[in-house]
N, C-alpha and C positions, 0 to 999 in steps of 0.2 A: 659771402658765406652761405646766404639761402640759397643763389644761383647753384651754386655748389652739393648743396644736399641733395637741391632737387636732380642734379644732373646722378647720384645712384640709387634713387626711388623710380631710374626710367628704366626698363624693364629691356629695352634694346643693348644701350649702352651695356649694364650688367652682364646681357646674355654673351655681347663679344669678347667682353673682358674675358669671360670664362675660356671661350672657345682662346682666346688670345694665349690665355696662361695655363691651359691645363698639361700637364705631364703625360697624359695619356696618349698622345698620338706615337703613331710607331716611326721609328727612325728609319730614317732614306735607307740605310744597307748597303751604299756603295763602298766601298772597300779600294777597289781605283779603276779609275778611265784611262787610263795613260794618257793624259791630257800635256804632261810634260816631262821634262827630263826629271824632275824633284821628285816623282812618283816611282821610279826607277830604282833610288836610295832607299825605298820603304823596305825593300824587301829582302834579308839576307842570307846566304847560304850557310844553311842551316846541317845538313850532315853528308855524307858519302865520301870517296874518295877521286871522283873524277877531275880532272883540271875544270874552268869553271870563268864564266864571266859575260857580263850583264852590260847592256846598253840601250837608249831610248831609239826607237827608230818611230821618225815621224810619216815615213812613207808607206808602214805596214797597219792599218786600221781594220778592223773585225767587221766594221758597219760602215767601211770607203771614207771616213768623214776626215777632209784633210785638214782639217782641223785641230785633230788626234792624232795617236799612235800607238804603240805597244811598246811592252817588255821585250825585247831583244836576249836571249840565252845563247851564248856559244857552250858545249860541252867534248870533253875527249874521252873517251872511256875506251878503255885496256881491259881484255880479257884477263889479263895478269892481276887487275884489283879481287876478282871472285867476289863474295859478295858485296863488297865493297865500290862494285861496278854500278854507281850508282851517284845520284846529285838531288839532294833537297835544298826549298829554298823555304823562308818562313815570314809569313810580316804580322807584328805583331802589332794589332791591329786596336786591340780595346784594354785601357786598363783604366778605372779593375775592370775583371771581366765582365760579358755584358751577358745577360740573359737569355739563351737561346731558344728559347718558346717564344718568342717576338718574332722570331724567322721560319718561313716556311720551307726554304730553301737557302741551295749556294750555287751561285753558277758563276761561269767566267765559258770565254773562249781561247782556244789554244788552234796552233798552225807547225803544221814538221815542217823544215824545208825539204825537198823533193832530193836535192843534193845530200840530205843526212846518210849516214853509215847504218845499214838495218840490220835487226838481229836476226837470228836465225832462222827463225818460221814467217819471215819475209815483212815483217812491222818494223816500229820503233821505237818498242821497246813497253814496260808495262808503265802504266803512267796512274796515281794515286792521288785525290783529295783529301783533304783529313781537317780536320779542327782538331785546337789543342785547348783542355781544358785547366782551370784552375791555375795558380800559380804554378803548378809540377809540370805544367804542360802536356798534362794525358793525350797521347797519341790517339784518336779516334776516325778511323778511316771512313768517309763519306761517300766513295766514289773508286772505280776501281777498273781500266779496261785497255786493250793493248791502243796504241796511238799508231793510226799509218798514214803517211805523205798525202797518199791519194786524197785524203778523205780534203784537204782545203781547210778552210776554216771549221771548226769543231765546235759543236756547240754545248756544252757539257752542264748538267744538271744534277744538282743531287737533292732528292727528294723523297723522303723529307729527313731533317737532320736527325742522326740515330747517335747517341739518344742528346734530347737539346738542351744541351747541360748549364745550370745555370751562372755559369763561369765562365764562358767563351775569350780566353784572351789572345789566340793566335791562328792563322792559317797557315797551313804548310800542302804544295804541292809537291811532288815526290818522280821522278823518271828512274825508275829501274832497270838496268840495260844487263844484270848477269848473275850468275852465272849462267841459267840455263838459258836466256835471251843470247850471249854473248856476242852482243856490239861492242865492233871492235872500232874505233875511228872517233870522226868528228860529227856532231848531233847538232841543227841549232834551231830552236822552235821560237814562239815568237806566244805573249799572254797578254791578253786582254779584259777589260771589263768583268773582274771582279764583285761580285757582288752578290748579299742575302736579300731574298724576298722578303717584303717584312709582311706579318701577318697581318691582315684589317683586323685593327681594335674598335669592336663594338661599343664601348665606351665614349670612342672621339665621335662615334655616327650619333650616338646619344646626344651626346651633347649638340650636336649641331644641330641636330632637333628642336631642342629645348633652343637655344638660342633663334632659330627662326619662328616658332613660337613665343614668344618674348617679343621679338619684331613686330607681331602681327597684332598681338594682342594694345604694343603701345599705340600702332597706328590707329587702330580701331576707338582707342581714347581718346586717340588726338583729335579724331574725325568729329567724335561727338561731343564734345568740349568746345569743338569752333562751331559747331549746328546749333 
């Protein structure tokens, strides 16, 4: 029992515990790696009219790693839908929702295949970020710009999130292909690496402060204790 006491009157031990348990560090933010096919199910189609469907492909990786893979999208879109010429998909990612002043960012990358059906002004189509907020799911567009073949792997950023509401419970990416786009065929792009920046919390750098302080200070007793 003395052994005992004495081990939280040490100023090290104390200081890690802290660092160990405190709430304040900011969460990782990944959202998905496509690391496997279970990550694939995360995500559901969420609105438009287009035909629609999803698979893991392990031989398409954003960063080569074979290791990985991505979201796989096949899409058909008909000029005949009109606005409706369109495919959203949503993964609903934090409940309850999480905080968005902890993130500085949202990025992921995407891929068109080269073989997609383009719209009119020679792209593929207009392609949308958005976070949904609250339970109601508030539409909030993050990000917003035409998507083309050429470009390869894309690397897409939205910064910073507008506005970073403190309910975040869903992602939704969005490919609008009409009316005035009007692709007409088959579209299949390929998502990767999801993920919010989380902000540095000056709180957890505090602390780790103070905890190697605490280190230093018990060595310094220990030194002179045994002199």
């Amino acid at each position: 029992m003395k052994n005992d006491k004495a081990r939280w009157r040490n100023p090290a031990i104390v200081g890690s515990l802290v660092l160990a348990c405190s709430p304040l560090c900011a969460a990782d933010g990944t959202i998905n790696r496509f690391n496997s096919s279970s990550e694939v199910g995360q995500w559901r189609f969420d609105f438009g009219s287009v035909t629609h469907a999803t698979a893991f492909d392990a031989a398409m990786d954003a960063n080569g790693n074979a290791a990985s893979g991505s979201m796989k999208v096949i899409l058909g879109f008909n000029t005949a839908l009109g606005t409706e010429n369109k495919a959203a998909y949503t993964r609903d990612a934090f409940f309850p929702g999480v905080n968005g002043s902890q993130f500085s960012s949202l990025q992921m990358d995407i891929r068109v295949d080269p073989a997609s059906a383009p719209d009119a002004f020679g792209n593929n189509g207009f392609f949308s970020l958005a976070i949904r907020n609250t339970d109601n799911y508030n539409y909030s567009q993050q990000f917003g710009d035409n998507l083309h073949s050429a470009d390869g792997w894309r690397h897409i950023t939205a910064s910073p999130l507008t506005p970073p509401d403190d309910a975040i419970r869903a992602i939704t990416w969005q490919l609008y292909g009409g009316p005035s786009q009007n692709i007409n065929g088959q579209l299949t792009l390929w998502i990767d690496n999801v993920e919010f920046t989380p902000v540095p919390e000056p709180s957890a750098v505090a602390l780790a402060g103070l905890g190697a302080l605490a280190f230093l200070i018990w060595r310094k007793r220990k030194g002179s204790a045994a002199s």
